[in-house]
Each structure stands twice: as C-alpha cells, then as structure tokens.
C-alpha positions in Angstrom: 23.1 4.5 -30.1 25.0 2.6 -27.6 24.5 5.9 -25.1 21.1 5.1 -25.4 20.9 1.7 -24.9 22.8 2.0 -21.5 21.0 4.9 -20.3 17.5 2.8 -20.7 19.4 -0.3 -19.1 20.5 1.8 -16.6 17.1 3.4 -15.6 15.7 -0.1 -15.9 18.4 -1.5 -13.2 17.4 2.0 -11.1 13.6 1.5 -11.2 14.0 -2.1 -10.1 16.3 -0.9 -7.2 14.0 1.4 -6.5 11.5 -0.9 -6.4 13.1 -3.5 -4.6 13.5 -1.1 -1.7 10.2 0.2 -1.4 9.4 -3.8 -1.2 11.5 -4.3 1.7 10.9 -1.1 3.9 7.1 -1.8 3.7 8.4 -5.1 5.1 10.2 -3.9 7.3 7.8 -1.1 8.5 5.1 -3.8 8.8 7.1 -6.2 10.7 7.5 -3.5 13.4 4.1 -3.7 15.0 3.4 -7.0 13.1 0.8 -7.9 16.1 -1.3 -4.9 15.1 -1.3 -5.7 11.2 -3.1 -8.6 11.0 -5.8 -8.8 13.4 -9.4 -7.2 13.6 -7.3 -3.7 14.7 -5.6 -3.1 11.6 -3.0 -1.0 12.4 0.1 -1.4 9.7 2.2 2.2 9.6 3.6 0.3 6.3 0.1 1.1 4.8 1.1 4.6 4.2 3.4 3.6 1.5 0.4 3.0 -0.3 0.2 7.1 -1.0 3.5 6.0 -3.2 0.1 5.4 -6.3 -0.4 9.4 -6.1 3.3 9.7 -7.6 3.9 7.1 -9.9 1.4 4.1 -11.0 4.7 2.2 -11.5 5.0 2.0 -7.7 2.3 -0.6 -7.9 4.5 -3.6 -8.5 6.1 -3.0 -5.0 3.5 -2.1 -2.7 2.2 -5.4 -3.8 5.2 -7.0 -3.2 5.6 -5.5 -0.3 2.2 -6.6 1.1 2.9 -10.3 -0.4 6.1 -10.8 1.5 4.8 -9.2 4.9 2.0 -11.3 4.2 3.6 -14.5 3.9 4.4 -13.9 7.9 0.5 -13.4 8.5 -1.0 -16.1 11.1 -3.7 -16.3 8.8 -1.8 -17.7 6.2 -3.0 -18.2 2.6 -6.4 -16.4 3.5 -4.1 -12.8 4.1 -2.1 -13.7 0.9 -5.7 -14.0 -1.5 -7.1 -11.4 0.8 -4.8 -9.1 1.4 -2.7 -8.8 -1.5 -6.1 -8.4 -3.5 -7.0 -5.6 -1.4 -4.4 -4.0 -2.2 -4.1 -4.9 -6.0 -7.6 -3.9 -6.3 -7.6 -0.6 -4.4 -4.5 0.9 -5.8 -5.7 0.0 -9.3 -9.5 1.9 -8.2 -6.9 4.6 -7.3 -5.0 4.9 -10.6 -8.5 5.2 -12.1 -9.8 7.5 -9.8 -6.9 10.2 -9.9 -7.2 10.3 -13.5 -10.2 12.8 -12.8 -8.3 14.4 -9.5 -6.0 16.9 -9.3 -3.3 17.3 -6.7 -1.4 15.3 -4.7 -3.1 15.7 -1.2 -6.1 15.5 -3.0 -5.2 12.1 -4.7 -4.1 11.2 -1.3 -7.3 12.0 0.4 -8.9 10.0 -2.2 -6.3 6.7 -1.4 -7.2 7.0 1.9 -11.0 7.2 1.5 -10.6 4.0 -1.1 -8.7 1.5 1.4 -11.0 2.5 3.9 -13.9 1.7 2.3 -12.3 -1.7 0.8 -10.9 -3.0 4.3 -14.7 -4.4 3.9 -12.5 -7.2 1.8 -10.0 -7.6 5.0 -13.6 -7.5 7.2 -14.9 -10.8 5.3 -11.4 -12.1 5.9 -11.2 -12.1 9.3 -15.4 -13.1 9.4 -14.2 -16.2 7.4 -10.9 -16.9 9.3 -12.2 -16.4 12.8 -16.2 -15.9 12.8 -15.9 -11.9 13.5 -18.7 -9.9 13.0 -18.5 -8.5 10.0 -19.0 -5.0 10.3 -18.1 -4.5 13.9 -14.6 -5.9 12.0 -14.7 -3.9 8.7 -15.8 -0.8 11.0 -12.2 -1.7 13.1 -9.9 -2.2 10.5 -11.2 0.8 8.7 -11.1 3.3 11.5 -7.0 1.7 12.1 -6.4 2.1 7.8 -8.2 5.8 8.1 -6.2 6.9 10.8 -2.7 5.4 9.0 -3.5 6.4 6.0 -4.7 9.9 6.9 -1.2 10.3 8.9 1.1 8.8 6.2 -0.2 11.9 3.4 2.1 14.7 5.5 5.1 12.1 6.1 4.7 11.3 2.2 4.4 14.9 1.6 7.7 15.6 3.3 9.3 12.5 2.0 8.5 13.7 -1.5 9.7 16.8 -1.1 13.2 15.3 -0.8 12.7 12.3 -2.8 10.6 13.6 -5.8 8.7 10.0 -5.8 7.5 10.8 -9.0 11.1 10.2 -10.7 12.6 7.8 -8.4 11.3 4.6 -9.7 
C-alpha cells in the first residue's frame, strides 16, 4: 500500500514539474520575439507548444499558464489576459473535442492549427477594441502569422515527441 501511495505522489510531483516547465519555456520562447507576439502580426514561435493538446489533454493547464504569464508582459494589458488566455482556453478545449473524432497525430495537429487560425478572429476584435484596427484586415494578419507557426511547430513537435513521448511526460 505504501508503494502505491508514493508512486501516485510521485507522478503527481512529476506531472506538475512537467508542467511547470512547459509554463516557463512557452515564456520564455514567447519573450524571445515578444515585439512580434502582441501586435496585429502575430508572430509567437511559443504558439507551437500549443500541438502539446494532440498528446495529452492534461497539457492544457500549462499552455494556459503559459500564455497567462507571457501575457501579463503584453502592452495591452488586461485586454491580452481576457483575450488572450480565452483564446487559448477556448481553442484547445474545441481541440480536445475535435480529436475525439480524428485519428493521428499530424492529423490532430493539422486540425490545432486550422482551429487557432480560425479563432485569432477573438485576438482580431482585440486589437479592433484596443487600437481601432480593422477588423479583418487584423484577424486576416494574425491568422496568416498563427497558420504559418503553427503549421511549422507540427514537424519540431513531431521530432520533439519522438524523444520525449509527450504523451507520458506530464
């Protein structure tokens, strides 16, 4: 009994490592080419961690996390931390759904990629309500720089996983 006990603990204290880490490389990765992440260009590399859904749905809690923290630097303040984070929250959520009925990982990762494309229209209203940009000469912008991030990120998450197996690390 006691065996057991510690080995849950001890994948409990992993997973939140895990987590934790993911968190602060999509910080990290973000804070980069910060300019480039929050304006009517979106174009944040760390959004490729956002493939990290395909693997696990547990990998949720730190993508968000992830996008709350970077976001907190945003010079759009609150509206990026409603905004963005509830992109995010929202799309990967329409992405757990959505691979339910999908199977294979490039194909799940095709399917992220067409999903936060198509919701950058929530960054789009953002930026139209922060700054007065047209809105869908700015949704078309953002999504054309989350396409082209996301679209890269599924052979570096291919790879990663490969050596990582995402699917059991958190």
């Amino acid at each position: 009994m006691q065996k057991t006990v510690q080995s849950t603990s001890s994948k409990k204290v992993r997973s939140m490592a895990t987590g934790g880490v993911i968190a602060a490389l999509y910080v990290a990765v973000a804070m980069l080419i910060a300019p480039f992440g929050f304006t009517q260009i979106q174009f944040r590399v760390a959004e490729m961690f956002n493939h990290l859904i395909v693997f696990n749905k547990k990998y949720i809690v730190p993508i968000v996390l992830g996008v709350f923290v970077t976001n907190l630097f945003s010079p759009l303040g609150w509206y990026d931390l409603v905004f963005g984070v509830g992109q995010t929250l929202i799309s990967l959520c329409a992405v757990i759904l959505i691979s339910r009925y999908i199977k294979g990982e490039t194909a799940r990762m095709i399917a992220t990629t067409i999903t936060f494309t198509f919701t950058m229209a929530i960054i789009a209203w953002e930026l139209h309500l922060a700054f007065e940009l047209p809105f869908f000469l700015t949704w078309f912008t953002c999504a054309v720089g989350e396409f082209v991030v996301l679209l890269a990120g599924i052979p570096i998450m291919k790879a990663l996983n490969r050596r990582l197996h995402f699917k059991h690390l958190i």
